[in-house]
C-alpha positions as CSV (number, residue, x, y, z in Angstrom):
1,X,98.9,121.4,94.2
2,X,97.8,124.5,95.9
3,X,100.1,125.8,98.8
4,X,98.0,124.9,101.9
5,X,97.9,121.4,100.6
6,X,101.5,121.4,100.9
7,X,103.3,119.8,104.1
8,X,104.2,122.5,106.2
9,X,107.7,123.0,105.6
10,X,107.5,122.6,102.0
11,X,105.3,125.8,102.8
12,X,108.3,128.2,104.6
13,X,110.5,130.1,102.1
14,X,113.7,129.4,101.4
15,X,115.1,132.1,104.1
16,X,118.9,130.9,102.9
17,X,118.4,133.1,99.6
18,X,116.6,135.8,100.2
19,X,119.2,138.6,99.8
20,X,120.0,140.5,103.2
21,X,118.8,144.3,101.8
22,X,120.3,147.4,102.7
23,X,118.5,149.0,105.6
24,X,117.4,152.2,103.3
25,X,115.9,149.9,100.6
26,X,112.3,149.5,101.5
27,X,109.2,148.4,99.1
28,X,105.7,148.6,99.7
29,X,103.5,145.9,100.7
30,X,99.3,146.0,100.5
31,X,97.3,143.8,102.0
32,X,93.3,143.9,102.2
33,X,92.3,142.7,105.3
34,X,88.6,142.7,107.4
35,X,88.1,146.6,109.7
36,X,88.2,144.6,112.0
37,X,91.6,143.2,111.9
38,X,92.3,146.9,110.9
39,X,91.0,148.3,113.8
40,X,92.5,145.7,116.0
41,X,95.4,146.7,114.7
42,X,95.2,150.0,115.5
43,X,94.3,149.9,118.9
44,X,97.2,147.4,119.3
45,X,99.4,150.6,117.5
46,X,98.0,152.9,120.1
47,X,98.4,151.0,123.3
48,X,102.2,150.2,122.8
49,X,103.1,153.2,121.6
50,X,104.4,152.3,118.2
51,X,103.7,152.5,114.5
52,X,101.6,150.1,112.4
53,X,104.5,149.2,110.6
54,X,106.2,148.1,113.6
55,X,103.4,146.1,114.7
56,X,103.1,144.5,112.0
57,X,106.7,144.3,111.3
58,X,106.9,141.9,115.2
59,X,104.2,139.8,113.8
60,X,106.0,139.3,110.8
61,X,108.6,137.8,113.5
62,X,106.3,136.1,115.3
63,X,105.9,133.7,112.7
64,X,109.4,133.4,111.4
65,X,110.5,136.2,109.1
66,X,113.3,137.5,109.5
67,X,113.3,141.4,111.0
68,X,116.6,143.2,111.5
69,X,115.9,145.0,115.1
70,X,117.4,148.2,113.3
71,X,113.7,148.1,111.3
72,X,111.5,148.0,114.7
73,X,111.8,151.3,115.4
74,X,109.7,154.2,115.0
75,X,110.5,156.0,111.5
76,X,107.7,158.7,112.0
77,X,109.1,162.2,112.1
78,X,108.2,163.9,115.4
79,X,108.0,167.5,115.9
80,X,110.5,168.6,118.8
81,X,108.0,169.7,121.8
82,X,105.1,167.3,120.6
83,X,103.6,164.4,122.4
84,X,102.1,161.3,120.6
85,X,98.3,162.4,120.5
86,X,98.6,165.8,121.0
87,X,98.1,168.6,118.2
């Protein structure tokens, strides 16, 4: 039975065993998704001031993932003197 034909909480993961992983441990995730969505995202990046991953990251939340706060933060390396946008 495919999974969207499943009742809905039959659908959530198991959050009880997912191992809790070190904060340096990280893995990469790829998703293909419309420009659109891509774009939207973006902008959303832009306006609050924050990295994709950490937009991402709070909608990951918003729909019951789990997301130490330590992970929404800003990881980019800054320059000392730089502004975001500025060369």
């Amino acid at each position: 039975m495919p999974a969207s034909q499943l009742p809905a909480k039959s659908r959530r993961a198991d959050t009880e065993n997912i191992p809790n992983n070190t904060e340096a441990e990280q893995v990469p995730i790829q998703v293909m998704v419309p420009p659109s969505v891509r774009r939207q995202l973006a902008i959303m990046s832009a306006e609050r001031g924050e990295s994709l991953r950490t937009v991402v990251l709070r909608a990951l939340g918003g729909i019951g993932i789990k997301i130490p706060a330590s992970q929404l933060v800003d990881r980019r390396g800054r320059r000392p003197g730089k502004t975001n946008g500025t060369r």
